[in-house]
N, C-alpha and C positions, 0 to 999 in steps of 0.2 A: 504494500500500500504506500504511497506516493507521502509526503509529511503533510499531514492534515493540520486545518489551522481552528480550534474552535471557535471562530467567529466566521472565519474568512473562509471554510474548508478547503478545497484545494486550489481557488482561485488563482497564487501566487506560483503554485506551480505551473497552471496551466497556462497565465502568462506569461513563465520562462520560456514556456515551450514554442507557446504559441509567437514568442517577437523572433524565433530562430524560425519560418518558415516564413513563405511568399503570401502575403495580405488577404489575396484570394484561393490560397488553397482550400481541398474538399472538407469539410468537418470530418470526414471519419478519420482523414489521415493523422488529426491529432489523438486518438484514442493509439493507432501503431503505435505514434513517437511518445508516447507516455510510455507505453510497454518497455518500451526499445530504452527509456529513461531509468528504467525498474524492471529490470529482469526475472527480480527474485517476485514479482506480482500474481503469474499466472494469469490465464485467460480470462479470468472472467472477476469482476471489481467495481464496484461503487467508485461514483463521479459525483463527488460535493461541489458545486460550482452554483450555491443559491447566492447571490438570489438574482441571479444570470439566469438558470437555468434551475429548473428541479432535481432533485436527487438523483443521479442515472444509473441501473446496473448496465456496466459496458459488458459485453459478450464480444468474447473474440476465438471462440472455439465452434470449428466448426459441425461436430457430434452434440454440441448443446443446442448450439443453433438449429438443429434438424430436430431435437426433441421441443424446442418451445416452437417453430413454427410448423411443424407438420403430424411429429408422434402426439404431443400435448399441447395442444392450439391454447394457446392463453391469450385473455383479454386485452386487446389492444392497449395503450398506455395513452392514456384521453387525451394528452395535449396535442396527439397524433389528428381525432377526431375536429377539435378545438380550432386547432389550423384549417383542415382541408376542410371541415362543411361548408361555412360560407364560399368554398370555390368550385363544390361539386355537389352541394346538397345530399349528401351521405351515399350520394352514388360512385362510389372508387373501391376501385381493389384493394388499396390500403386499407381504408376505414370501414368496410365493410364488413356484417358478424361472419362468424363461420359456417353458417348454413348458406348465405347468402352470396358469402364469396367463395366456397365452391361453386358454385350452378354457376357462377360469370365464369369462374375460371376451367372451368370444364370446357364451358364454349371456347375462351381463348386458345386452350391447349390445342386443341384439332389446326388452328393456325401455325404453331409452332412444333408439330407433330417433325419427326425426325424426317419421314418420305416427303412431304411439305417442304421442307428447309432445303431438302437435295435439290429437288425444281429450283432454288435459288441461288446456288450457290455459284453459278457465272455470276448474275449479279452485284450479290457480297462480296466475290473475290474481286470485282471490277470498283467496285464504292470503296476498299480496303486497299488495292492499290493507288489510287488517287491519296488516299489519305497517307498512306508509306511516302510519296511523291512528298508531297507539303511536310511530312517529317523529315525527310533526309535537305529539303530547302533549309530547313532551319539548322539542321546541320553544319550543313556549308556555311551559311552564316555565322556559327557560333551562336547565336540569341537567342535569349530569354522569350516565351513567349507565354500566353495561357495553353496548356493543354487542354483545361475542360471547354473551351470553345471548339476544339478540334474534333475531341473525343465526342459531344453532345451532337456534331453536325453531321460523324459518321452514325454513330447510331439512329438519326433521324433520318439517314439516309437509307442506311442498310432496311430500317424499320418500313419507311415507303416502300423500298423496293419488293419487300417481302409478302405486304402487305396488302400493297395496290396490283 
């Protein structure tokens, strides 16, 4: 566990962590670099970071992961709901109960069925080399760029293509 502050809980760490990464990096990459901070941690750990944020159990193992979202479905964590309603009126995969979001995801699956994904895979490999193309530019260049605008604009490619 990370040095807890009983006022401040882990805030001062996370700010250590957080002024050694790029502004806009992913949120989840700072749960790694906590790990990576505290080895002796283990996978799975309590995030004090109120009154920023609420209490978090971080999960970083991937066999726990598979028992809370599939072997033992447990109740979403509300601030999940809190967020998305007002943008999708309780209609998303995310916030949806688990009777509810089986039956959407049942439908999606057949989209993403393995004989499915083969028909696209000229495609993909054509959306994914363009995207190799624009990584190895920035190569050359040496620079700094965002990768999550790269990464967001293959996946919404590959996803059209898949899709439509």
């Amino acid at each position: 566990m990370p040095p807890h502050n009983p006022i401040f809980g882990h805030v001062f760490v996370l700010a250590r962590i957080l002024s050694k990464l790029l502004k806009d990096a992913y949120p989840h990459y700072l749960a790694d670099q906590l790990r990576q901070s505290y080895p002796d941690m283990g996978p799975i750990f309590y995030l004090d970071a109120w009154p920023f944020i609420t209490l978090t159990l971080v999960v970083a193992s991937p066999a726990t992961l598979a028992q809370i979202t599939t072997e033992h479905v447990l109740p979403k964590f509300p601030a999940i709901n809190d967020f998305l309603y007002p943008l999708a009126n309780g209609r998303d995969l995310v916030s949806m109960d688990n009777r509810e979001w089986k039956f959407w995801r049942s439908i999606f699956n057949l989209g993403f069925s393995a004989s499915h994904l083969m028909t696209s895979v000229p495609d993909i490999v054509r959306e994914t080399t363009v995207f190799c193309e624009v990584l190895e530019d920035h190569a050359r260049k040496q620079d700094t760029f965002p990768m999550k605008t790269l990464t967001d604009n293959l996946a919404m490619d590959v996803i059209g293509k898949v899709v439509l």
